[in-house]
C-alpha positions in Angstrom: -6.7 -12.8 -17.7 -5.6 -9.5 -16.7 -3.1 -8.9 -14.1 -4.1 -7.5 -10.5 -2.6 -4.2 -9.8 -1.2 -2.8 -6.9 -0.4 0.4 -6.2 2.7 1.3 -4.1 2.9 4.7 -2.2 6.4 5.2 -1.1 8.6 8.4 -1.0 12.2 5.8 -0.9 13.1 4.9 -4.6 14.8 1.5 -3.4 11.4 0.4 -1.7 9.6 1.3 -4.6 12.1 -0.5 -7.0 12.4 -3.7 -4.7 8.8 -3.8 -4.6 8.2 -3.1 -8.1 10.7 -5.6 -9.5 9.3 -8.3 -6.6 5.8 -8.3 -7.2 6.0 -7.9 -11.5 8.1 -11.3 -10.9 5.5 -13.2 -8.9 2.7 -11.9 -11.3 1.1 -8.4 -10.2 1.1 -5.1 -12.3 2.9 -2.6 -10.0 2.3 0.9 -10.3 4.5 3.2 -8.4 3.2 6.5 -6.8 6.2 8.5 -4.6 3.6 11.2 -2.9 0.7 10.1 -1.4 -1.1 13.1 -3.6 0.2 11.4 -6.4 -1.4 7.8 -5.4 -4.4 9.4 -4.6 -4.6 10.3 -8.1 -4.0 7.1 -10.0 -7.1 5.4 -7.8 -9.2 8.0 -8.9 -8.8 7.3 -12.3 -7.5 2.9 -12.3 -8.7 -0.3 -10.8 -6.5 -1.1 -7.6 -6.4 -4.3 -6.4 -4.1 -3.3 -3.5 -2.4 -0.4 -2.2 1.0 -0.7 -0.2 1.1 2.7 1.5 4.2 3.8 3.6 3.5 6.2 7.1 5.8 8.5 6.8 5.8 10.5 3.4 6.3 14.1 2.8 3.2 16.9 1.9 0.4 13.7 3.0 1.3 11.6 5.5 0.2 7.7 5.6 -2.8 8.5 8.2 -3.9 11.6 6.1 -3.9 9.5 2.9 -5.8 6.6 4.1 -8.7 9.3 5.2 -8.8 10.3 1.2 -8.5 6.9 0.3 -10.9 5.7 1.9 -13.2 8.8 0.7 -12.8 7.4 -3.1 -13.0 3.5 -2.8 -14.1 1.8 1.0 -13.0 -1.4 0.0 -9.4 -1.8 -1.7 -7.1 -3.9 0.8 -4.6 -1.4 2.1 -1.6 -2.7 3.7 0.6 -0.4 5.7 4.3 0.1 5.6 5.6 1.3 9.0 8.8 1.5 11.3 6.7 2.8 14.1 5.8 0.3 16.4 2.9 2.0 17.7 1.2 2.8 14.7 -1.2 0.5 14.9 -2.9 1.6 17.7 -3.3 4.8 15.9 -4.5 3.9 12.9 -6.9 1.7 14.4 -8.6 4.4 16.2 -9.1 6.2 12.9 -11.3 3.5 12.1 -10.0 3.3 8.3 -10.1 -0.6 7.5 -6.2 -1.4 7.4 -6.0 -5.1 6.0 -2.2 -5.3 7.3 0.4 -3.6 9.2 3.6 -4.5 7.4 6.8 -3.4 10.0 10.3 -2.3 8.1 12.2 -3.9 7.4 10.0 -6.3 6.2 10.5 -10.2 4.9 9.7 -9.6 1.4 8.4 -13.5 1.3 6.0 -12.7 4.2 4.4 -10.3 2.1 4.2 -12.0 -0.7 2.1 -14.6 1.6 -0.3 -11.9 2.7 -0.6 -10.1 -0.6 -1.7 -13.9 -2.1 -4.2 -14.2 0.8 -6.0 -11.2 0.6 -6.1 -11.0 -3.1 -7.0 -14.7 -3.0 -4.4 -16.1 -5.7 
């Protein structure tokens, strides 16, 4: 059985390494992206299960990125890394299909629990 990848778009090296080392260990394939251009281009061309997308990255912005992601694939579960409180409202008025709004700092066991539910392991 092959493992279900998720893609993590993050500009901060430590949230990409914490997440990368945390998810191989409970059984995902994690493939890091730190540009949202650069995430953009691994869905084009791999099989996401589920992308972990932060807000606030440099060139493409979380709410920019979501627009192109959603463009190429309508249906991968996109959870979103935020430590704006309002961003939710925002987002939801983009009208993008955001499974999650994940706050920072975030309980990396809580996540766990959501990434399980939505990819239904």
């Amino acid at each position: 059985m092959t493992k279900k990848k998720i893609l993590v778009i993050d500009d901060e090296p430590s949230i990409r390494f914490l997440l990368n080392e945390f998810l191989t260990d409970i059984g995902y394939e994690c493939i890091e992206a730190e540009r949202a251009i650069k995430g953009i281009e691994i869905l084009k061309r791999e099989q996401i299960d589920l992308i972990i997308l932060d807000i606030q990255l440099p060139q493409m912005n979380g709410l920019e990125a979501i627009q192109k992601i959603r463009e190429i694939n309508k249906e991968v579960p996109v959870f979103m890394l935020t430590a704006f409180s309002n961003m939710k409202s925002v987002v939801e008025n983009l009208d993008v299909n955001i499974q999650e709004f994940i706050p920072k700092p975030f309980d990396i066991y809580q996540l766990e629990i959501k990434i399980k539910s939505q990819l239904g392991d």
